[in-house]
LUMTILUM-293520 format. One record per residue: x, z, y of N, C-alpha, C in turn; residue in three letters; residue number from 1. Coordinates in Angstrom, 2 decimals. Last residue first. Example, Ala and Ser with C-alpha at 12.3 -4.5 7.8 and 13.67 -1.06 7.14 Angstrom:
# LUMTILUM-293520
{pt {12.85 7.08 -2.25} {13.67 7.14 -1.06} {12.90 7.87 0.03} 'SER' 2}
{pt {13.19 7.80 -5.69} {12.30 7.80 -4.50} {13.20 7.80 -3.30} 'ALA' 1}
***
This chain:
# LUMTILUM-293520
{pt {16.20 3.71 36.42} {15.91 3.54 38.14} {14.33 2.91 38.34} 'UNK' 188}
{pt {16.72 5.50 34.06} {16.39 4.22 34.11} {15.68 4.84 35.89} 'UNK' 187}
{pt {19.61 6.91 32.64} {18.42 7.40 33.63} {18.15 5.66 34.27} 'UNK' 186}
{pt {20.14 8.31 29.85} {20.42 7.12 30.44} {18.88 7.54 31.33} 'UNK' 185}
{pt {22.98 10.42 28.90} {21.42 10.32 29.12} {21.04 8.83 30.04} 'UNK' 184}
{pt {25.54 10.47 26.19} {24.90 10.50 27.63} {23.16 9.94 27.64} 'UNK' 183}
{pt {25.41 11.12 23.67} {27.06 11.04 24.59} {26.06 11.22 26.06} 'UNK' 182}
{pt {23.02 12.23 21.48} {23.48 11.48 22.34} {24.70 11.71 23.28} 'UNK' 181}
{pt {24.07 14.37 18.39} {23.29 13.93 19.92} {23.89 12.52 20.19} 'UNK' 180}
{pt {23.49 12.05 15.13} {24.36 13.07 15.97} {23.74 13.22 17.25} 'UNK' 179}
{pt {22.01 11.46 13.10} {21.63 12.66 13.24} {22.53 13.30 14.25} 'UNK' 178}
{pt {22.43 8.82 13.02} {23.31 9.55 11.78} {23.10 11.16 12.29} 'UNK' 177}
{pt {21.26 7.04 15.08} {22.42 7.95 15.50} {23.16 9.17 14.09} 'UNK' 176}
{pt {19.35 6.58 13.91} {20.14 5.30 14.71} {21.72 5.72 14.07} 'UNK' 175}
{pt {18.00 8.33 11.02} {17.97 8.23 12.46} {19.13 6.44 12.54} 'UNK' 174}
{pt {18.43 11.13 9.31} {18.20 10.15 9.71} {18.33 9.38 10.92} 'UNK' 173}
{pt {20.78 13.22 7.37} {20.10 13.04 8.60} {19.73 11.29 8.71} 'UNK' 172}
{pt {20.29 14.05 4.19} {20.99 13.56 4.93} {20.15 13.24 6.56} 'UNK' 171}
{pt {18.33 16.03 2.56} {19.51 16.48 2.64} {20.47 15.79 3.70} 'UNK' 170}
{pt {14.64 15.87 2.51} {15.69 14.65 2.27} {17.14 15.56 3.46} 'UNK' 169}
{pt {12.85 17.88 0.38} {13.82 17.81 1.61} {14.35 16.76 1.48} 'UNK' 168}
{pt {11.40 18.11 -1.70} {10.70 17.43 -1.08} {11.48 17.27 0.28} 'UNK' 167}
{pt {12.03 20.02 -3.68} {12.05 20.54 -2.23} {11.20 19.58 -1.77} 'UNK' 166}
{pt {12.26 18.88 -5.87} {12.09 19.58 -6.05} {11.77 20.43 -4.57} 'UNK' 165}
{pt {13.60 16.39 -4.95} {12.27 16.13 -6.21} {11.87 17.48 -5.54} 'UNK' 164}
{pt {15.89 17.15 -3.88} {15.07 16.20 -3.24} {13.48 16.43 -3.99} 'UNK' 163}
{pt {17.45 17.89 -5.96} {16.83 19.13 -4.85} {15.80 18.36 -4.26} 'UNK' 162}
{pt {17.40 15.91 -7.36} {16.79 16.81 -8.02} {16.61 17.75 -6.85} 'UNK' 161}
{pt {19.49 14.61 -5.60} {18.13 13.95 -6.15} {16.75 14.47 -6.81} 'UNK' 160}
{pt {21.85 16.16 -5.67} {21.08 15.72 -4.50} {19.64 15.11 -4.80} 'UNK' 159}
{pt {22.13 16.34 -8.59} {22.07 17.47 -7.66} {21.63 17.05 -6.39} 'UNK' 158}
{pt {23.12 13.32 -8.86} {21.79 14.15 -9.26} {21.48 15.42 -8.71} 'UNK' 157}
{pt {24.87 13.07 -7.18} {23.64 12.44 -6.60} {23.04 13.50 -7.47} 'UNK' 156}
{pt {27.09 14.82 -8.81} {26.80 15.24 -7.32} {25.42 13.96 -7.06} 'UNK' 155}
{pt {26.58 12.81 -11.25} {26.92 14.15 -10.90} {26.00 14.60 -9.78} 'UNK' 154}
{pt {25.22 10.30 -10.62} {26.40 10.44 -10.65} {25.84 11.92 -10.80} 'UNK' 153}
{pt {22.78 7.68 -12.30} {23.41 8.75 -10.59} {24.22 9.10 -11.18} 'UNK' 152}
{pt {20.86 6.77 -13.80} {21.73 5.61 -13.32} {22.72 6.85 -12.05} 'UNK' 151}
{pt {19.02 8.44 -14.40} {19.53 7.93 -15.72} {20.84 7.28 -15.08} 'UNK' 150}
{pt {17.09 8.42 -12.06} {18.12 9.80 -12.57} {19.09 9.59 -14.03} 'UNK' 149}
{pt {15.67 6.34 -12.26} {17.26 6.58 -11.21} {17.71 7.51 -11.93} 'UNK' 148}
{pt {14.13 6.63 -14.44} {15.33 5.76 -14.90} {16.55 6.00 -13.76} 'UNK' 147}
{pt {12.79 8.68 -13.73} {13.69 8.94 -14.87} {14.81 8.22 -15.01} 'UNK' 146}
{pt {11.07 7.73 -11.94} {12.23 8.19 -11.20} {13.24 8.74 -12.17} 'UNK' 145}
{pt {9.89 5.71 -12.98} {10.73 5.44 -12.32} {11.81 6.11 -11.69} 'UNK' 144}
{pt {8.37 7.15 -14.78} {9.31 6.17 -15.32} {10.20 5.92 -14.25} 'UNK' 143}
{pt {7.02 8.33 -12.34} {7.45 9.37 -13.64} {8.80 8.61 -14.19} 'UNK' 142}
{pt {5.57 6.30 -11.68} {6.19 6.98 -11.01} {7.12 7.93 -11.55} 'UNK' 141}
{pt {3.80 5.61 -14.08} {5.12 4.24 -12.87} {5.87 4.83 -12.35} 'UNK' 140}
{pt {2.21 7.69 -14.03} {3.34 7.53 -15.27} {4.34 6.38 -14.29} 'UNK' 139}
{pt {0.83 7.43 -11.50} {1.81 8.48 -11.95} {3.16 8.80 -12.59} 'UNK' 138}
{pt {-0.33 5.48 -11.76} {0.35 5.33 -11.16} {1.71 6.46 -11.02} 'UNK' 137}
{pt {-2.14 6.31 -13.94} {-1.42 5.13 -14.42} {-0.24 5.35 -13.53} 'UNK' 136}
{pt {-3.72 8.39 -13.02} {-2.59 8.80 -13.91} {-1.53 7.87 -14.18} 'UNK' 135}
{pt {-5.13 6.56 -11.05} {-4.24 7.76 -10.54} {-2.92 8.13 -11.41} 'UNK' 134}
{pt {-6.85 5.14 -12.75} {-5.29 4.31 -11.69} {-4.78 5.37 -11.71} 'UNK' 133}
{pt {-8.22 7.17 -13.89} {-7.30 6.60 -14.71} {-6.27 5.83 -13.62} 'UNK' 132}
{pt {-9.87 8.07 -11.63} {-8.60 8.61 -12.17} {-7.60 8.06 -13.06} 'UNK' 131}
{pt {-10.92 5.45 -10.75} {-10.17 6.42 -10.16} {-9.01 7.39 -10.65} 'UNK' 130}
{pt {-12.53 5.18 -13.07} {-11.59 4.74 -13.57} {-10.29 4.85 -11.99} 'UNK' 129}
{pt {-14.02 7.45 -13.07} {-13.55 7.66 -14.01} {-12.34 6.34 -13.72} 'UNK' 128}
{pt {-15.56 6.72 -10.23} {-14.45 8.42 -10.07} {-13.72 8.11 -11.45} 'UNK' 127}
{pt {-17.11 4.82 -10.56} {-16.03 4.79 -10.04} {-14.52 5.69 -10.26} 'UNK' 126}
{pt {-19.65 6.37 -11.35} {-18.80 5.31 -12.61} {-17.20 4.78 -11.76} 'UNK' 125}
{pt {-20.29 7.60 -9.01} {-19.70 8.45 -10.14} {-19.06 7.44 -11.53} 'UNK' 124}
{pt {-20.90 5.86 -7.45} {-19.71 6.75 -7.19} {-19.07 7.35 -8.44} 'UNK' 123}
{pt {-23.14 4.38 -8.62} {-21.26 3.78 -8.47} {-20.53 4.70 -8.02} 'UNK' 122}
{pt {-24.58 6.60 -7.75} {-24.22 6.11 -9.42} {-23.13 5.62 -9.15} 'UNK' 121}
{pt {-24.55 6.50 -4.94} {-24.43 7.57 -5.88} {-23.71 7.01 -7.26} 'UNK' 120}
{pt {-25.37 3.63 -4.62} {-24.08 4.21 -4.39} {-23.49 5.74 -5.04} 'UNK' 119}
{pt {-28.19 4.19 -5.13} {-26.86 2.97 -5.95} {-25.52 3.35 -6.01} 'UNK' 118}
{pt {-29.05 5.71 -3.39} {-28.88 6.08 -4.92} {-28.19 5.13 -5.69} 'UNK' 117}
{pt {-28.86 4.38 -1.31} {-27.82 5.32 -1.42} {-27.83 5.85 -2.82} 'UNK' 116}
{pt {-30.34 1.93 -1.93} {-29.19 1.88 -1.56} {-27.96 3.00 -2.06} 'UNK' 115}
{pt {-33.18 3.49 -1.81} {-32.79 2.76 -2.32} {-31.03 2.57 -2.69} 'UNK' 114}
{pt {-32.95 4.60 1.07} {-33.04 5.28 -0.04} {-32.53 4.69 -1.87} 'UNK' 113}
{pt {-33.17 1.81 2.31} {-32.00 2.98 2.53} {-31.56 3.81 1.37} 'UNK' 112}
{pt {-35.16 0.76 1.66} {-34.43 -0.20 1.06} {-33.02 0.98 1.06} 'UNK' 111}
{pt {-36.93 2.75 2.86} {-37.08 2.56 1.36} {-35.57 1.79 0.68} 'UNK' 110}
{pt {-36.57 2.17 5.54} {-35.95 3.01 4.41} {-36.23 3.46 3.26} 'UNK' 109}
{pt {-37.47 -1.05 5.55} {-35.81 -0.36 5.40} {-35.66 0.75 4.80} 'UNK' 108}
{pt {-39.91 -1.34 3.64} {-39.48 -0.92 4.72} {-37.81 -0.77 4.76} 'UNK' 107}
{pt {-40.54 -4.10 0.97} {-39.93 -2.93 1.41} {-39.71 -2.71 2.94} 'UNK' 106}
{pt {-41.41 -6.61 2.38} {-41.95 -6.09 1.26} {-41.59 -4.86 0.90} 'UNK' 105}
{pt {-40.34 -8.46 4.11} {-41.49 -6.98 4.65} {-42.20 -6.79 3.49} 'UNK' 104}
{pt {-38.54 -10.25 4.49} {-39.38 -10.57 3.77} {-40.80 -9.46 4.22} 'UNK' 103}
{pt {-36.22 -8.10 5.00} {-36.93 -9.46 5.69} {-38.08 -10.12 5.45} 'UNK' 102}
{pt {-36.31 -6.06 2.68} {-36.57 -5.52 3.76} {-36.92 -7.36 4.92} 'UNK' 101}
{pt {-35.51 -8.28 1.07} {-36.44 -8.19 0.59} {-37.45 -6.98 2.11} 'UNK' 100}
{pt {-32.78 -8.78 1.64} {-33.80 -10.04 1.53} {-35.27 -9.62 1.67} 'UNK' 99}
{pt {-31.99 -6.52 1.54} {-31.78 -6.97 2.75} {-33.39 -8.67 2.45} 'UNK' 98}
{pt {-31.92 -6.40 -1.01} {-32.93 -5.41 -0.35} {-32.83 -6.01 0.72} 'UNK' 97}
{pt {-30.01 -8.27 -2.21} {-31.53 -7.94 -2.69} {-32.41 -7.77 -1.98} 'UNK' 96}
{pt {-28.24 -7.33 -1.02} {-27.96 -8.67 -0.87} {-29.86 -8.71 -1.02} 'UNK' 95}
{pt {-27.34 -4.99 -2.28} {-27.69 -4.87 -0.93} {-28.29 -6.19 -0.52} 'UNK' 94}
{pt {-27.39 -6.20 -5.03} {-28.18 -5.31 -4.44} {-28.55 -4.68 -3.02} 'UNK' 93}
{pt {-24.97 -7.06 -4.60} {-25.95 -7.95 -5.39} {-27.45 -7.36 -4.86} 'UNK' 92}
{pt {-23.22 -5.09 -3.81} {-23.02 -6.23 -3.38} {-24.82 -7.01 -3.76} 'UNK' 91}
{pt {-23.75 -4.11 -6.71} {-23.74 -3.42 -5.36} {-23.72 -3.82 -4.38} 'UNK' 90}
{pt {-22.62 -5.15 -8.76} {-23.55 -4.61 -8.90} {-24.32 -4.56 -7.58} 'UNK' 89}
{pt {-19.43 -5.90 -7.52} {-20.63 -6.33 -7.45} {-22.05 -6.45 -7.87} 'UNK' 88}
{pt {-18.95 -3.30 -7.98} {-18.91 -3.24 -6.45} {-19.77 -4.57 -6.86} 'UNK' 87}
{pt {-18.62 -2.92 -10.72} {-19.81 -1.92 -9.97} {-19.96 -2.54 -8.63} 'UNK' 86}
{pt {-17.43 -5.20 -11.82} {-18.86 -5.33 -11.80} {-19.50 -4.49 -11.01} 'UNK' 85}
{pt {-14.89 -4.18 -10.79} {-15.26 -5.44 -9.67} {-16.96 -5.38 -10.61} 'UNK' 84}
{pt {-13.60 -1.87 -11.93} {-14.39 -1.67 -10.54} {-15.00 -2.72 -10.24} 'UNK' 83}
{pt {-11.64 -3.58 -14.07} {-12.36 -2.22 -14.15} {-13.94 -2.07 -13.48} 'UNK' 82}
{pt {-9.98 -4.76 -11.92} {-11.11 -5.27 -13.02} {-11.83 -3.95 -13.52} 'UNK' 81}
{pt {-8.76 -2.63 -10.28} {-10.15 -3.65 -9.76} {-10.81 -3.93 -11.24} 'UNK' 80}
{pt {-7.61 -1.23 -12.64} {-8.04 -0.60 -11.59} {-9.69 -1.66 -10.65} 'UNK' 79}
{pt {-6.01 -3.62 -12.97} {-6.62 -2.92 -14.33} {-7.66 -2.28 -13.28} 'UNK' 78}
{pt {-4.56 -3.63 -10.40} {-4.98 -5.14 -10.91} {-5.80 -4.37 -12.51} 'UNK' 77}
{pt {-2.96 -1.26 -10.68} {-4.25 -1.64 -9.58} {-4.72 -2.97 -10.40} 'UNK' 76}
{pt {-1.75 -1.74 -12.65} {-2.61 -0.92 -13.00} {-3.41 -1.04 -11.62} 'UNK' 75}
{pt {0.29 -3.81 -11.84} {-0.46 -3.93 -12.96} {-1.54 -2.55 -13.24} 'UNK' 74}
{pt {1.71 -2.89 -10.17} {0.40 -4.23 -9.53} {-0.08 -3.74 -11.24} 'UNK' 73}
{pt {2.84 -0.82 -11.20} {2.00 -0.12 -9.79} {1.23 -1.68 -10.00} 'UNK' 72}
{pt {4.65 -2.25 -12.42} {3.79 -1.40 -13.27} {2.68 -0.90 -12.43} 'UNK' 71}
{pt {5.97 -3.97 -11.10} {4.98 -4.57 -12.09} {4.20 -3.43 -12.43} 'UNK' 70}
{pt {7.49 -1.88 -9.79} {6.57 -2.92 -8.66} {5.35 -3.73 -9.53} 'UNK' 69}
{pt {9.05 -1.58 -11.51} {7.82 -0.11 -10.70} {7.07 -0.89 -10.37} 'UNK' 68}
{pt {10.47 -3.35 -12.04} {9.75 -3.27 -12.88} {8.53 -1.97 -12.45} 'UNK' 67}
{pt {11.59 -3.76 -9.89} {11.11 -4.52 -9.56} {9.82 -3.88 -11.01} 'UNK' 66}
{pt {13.52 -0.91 -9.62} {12.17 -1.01 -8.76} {11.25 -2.65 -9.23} 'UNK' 65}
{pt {14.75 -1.78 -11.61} {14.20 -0.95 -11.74} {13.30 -0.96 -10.86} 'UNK' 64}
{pt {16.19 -4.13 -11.17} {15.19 -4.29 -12.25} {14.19 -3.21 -12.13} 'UNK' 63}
{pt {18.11 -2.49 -9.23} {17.26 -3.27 -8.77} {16.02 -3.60 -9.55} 'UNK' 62}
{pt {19.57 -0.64 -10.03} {18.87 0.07 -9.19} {17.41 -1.26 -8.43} 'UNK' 61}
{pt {22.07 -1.67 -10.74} {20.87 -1.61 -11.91} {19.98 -1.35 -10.97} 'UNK' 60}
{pt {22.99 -2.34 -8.34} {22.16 -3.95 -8.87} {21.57 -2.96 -9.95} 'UNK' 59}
{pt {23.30 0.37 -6.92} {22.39 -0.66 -6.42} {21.74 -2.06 -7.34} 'UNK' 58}
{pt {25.50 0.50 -9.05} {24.58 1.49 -9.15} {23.19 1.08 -8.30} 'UNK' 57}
{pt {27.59 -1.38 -7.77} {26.71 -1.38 -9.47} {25.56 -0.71 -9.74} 'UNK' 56}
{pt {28.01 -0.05 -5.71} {27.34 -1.70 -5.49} {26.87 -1.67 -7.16} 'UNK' 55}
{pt {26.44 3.17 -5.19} {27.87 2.27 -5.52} {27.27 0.80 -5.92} 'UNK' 54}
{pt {24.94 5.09 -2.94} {24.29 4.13 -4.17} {26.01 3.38 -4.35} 'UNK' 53}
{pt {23.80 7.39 -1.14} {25.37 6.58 -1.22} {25.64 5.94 -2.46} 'UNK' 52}
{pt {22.07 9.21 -1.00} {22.52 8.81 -2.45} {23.97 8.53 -2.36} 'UNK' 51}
{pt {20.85 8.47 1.18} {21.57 9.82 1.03} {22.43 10.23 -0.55} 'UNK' 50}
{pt {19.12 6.36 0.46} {20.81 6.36 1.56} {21.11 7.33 1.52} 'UNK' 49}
{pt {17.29 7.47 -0.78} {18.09 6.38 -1.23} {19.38 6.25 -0.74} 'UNK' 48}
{pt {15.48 8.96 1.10} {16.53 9.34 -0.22} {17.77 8.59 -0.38} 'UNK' 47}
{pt {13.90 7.40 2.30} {14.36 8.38 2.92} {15.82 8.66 2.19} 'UNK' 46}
{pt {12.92 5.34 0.40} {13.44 4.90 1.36} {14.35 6.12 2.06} 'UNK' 45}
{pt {11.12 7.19 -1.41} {12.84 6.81 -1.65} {13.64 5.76 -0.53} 'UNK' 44}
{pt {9.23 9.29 -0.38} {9.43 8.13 0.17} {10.89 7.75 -0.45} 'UNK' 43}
{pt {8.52 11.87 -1.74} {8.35 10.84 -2.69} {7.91 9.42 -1.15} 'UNK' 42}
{pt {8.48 13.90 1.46} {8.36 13.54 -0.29} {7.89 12.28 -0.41} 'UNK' 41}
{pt {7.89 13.72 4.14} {8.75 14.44 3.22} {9.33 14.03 1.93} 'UNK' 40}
{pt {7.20 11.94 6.84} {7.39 12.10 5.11} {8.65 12.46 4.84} 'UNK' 39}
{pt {6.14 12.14 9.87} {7.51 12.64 9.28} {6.88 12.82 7.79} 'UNK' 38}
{pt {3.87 8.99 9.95} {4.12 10.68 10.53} {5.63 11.10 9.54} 'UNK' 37}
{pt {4.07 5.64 11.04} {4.23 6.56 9.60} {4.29 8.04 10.42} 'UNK' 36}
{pt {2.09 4.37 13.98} {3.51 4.88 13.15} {2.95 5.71 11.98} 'UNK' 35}
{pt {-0.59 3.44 14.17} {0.75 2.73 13.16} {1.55 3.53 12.85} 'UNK' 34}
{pt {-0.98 5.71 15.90} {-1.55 4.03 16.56} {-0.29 3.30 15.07} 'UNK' 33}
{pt {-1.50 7.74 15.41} {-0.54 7.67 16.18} {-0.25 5.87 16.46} 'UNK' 32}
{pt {-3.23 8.85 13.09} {-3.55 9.06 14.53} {-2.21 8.29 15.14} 'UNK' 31}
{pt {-1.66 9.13 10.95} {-1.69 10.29 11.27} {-2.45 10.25 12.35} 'UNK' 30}
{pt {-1.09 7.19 7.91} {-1.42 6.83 9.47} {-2.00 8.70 9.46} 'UNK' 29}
{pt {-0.18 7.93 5.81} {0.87 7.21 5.85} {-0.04 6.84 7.92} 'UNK' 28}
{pt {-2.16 9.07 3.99} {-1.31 10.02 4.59} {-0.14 9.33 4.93} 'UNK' 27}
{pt {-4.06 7.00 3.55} {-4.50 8.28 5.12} {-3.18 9.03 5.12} 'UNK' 26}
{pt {-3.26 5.44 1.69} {-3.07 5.19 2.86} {-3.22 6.51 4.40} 'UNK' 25}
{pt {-3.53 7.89 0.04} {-2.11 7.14 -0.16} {-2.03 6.61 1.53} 'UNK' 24}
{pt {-6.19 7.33 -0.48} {-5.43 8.74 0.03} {-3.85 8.85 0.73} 'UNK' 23}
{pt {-6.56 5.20 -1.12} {-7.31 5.35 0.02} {-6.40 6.48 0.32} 'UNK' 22}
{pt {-5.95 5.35 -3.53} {-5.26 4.17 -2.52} {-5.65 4.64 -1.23} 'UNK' 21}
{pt {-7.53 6.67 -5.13} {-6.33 7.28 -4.92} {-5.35 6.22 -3.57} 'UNK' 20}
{pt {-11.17 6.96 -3.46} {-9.70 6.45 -4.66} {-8.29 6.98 -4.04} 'UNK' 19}
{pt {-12.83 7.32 -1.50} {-12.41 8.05 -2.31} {-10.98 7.91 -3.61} 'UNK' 18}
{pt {-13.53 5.10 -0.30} {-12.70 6.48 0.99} {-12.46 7.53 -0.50} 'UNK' 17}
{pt {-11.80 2.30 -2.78} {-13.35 3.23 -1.88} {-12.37 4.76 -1.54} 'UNK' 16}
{pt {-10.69 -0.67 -2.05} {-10.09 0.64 -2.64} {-11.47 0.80 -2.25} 'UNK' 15}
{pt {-11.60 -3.79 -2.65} {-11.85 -3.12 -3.34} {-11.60 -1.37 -3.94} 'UNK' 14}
{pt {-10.08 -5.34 -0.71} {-9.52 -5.01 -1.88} {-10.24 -4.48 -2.83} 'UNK' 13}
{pt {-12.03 -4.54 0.79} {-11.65 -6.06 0.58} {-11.16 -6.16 -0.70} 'UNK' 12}
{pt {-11.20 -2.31 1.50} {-12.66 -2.25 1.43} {-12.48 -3.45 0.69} 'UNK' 11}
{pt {-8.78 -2.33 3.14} {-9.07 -1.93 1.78} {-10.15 -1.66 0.75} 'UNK' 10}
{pt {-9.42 -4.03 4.95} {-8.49 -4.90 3.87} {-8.45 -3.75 2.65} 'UNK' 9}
{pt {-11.21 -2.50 6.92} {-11.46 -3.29 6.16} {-10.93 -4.10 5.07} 'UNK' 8}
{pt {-9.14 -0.41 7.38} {-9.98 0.26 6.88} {-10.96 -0.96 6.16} 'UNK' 7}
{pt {-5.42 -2.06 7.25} {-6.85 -1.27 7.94} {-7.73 -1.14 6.50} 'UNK' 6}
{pt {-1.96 -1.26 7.33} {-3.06 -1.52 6.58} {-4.58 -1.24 7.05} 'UNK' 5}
{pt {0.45 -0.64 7.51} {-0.18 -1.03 8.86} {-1.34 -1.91 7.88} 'UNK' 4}
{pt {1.88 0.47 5.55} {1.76 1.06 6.64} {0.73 0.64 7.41} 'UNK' 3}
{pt {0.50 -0.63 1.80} {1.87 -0.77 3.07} {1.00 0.01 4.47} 'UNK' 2}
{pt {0.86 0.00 -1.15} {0.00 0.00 0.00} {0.90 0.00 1.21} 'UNK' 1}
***
């Protein structure tokens, strides 16, 4: 799920305000018009350079994410198929009532009432395979971080494992490698 993602491309997609994608995305926008808020945990972008990766230790370091990258599309892609008869159950049915609220054979809120008990039910045939992405994405996650910890050194693993375990990333970030600034620049 990437950063600068809206509320309709995941509707599109097929996430709902309840799935695990949806959660994923809310804790990556904070209010702040796009920017990411300070992540702690499980960003390996943060990590990764605090590793100090050796050029061999970067190329295994590569199959490996590409094969995360199959295992995360491949269980969203299980995840929709799964989900795509309820949403178009649902789809089919608003499609229905709308016709049928025009028509003036139902009042709207009949067609309302209607509606929300649809959604009820799809909520709850949703929630099961909700969780199953969840665990899927888990295990991707699980595998993946077994295999870095298979590929580190000594001293990384001790950095990698406090990381897991704290959720601290140990090296400073930044332009500036975490040092002050030399001088203040005063714009006229």
């Amino acid at each position: 799920v990437t950063d600068n993602i809206t509320t309709e491309a995941l509707f599109m997609n097929g996430i709902t305000t309840n799935s695990p994608e949806w959660a994923a995305t809310e804790s990556m926008r904070d209010g702040r018009k796009g920017r990411r808020p300070n992540v702690k945990r499980d960003d390996l972008r943060a990590i990764l350079p605090c590793l100090q990766l050796t050029a061999e230790q970067k190329t295994a370091l590569e199959p490996l994410m590409t094969a995360h990258r199959d295992c995360v599309k491949a269980a969203l892609d299980a995840h929709k198929t799964a989900t795509q008869p309820v949403r178009t159950r649902l789809q089919e049915l608003g499609k229905s009532l709308r016709e049928q609220v025009k028509a003036g054979t139902i009042t709207r809120e009949d067609a309302a009432t209607q509606m929300k008990a649809a959604q009820e039910a799809a909520k709850a045939e949703m929630q099961a395979a909700d969780e199953a992405l969840k665990a899927a994405l888990e295990a991707c996650k699980s595998t993946l971080y077994g295999q870095i910890a298979g590929i580190l050194t000594a001293e990384q693993l001790t950095i990698w494992t406090n990381w897991l375990t704290t959720g601290e990333v140990p090296c400073p970030r930044g332009p500036r490698d975490g040092k002050p600034r030399d001088s203040v620049r005063v714009r006229n």
